[in-house]
N, C-alpha and C positions, 0 to 999 in steps of 0.2 A: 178636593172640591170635585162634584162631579160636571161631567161632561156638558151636561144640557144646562147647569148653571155658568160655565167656563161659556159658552156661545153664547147664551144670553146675555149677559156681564159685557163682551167683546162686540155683539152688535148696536147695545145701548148707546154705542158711538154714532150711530147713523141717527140719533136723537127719531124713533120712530115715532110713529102717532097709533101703530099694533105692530106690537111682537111676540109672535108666539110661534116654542120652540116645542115639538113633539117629539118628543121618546118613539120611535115607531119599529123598534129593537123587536116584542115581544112578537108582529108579525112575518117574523122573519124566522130562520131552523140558526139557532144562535143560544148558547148556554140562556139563561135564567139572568132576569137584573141587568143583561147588556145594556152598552151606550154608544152601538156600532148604527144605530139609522135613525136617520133623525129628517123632520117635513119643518120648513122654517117657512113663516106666513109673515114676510114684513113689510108696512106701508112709511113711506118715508118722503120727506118733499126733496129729498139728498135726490132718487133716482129723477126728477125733472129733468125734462131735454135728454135723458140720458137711454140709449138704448139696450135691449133685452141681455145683449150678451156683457156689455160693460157693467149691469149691477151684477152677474153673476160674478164678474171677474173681481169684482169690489169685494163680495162678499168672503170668494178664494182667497182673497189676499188676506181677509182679515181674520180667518178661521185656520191660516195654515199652517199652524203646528197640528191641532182637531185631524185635519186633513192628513196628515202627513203620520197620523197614529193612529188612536182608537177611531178613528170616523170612517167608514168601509163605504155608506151612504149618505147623501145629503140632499133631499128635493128641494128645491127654491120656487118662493112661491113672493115675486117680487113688486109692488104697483107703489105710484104717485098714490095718494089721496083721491085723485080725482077718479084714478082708473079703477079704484079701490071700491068706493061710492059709484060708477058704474057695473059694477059687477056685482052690485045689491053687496058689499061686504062680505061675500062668498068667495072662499077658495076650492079647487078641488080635493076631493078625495083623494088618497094613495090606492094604488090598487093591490090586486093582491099578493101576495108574494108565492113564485112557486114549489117553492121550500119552507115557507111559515107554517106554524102552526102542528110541526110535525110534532 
């Protein structure tokens, strides 16, 4: 199974209302087809009350075999619904990498 289906699959547990799991391998100096960087965009009512560093750690916990092998990067990109809908439904970009694209 690959990688970005193995995370998806395993965050579907946070029952989100957006999850979207980005491959972001090819911007990086990394063979061809990697599954080493990946940008996760997810809104959930799970993170309420809950602060910035406790959903990353949520998220560690739940990816940490990912983590603990092929996953070398991981950007978290984490809101409520409501902060989600303040933010016009926009996440940021990744920037650039300064070894991509070699």
């Amino acid at each position: 199974m690959a990688i970005q289906t193995q995370i998806e699959q395993k965050l579907a547990a946070l029952t989100p209302d957006v999850l979207q799991v980005e491959n972001e391998s090819h911007m990086h100096n990394v063979p061809a087809n990697s599954e080493t960087h990946f940008k996760v965009t997810l809104v959930s009512d799970s993170f309420d009350g809950m602060m910035p560093v406790k959903r990353h750690q949520q998220i560690y916990a739940l990816l940490a075999d990912e983590l603990s092998g092929p996953v070398h990067a991981l950007a978290l990109h984490l809101y409520t619904p409501k902060e989600w809908q303040a933010r016009g439904s926009e996440r940021p970009n990744s920037p650039n990498c300064r070894g991509g694209g070699q």
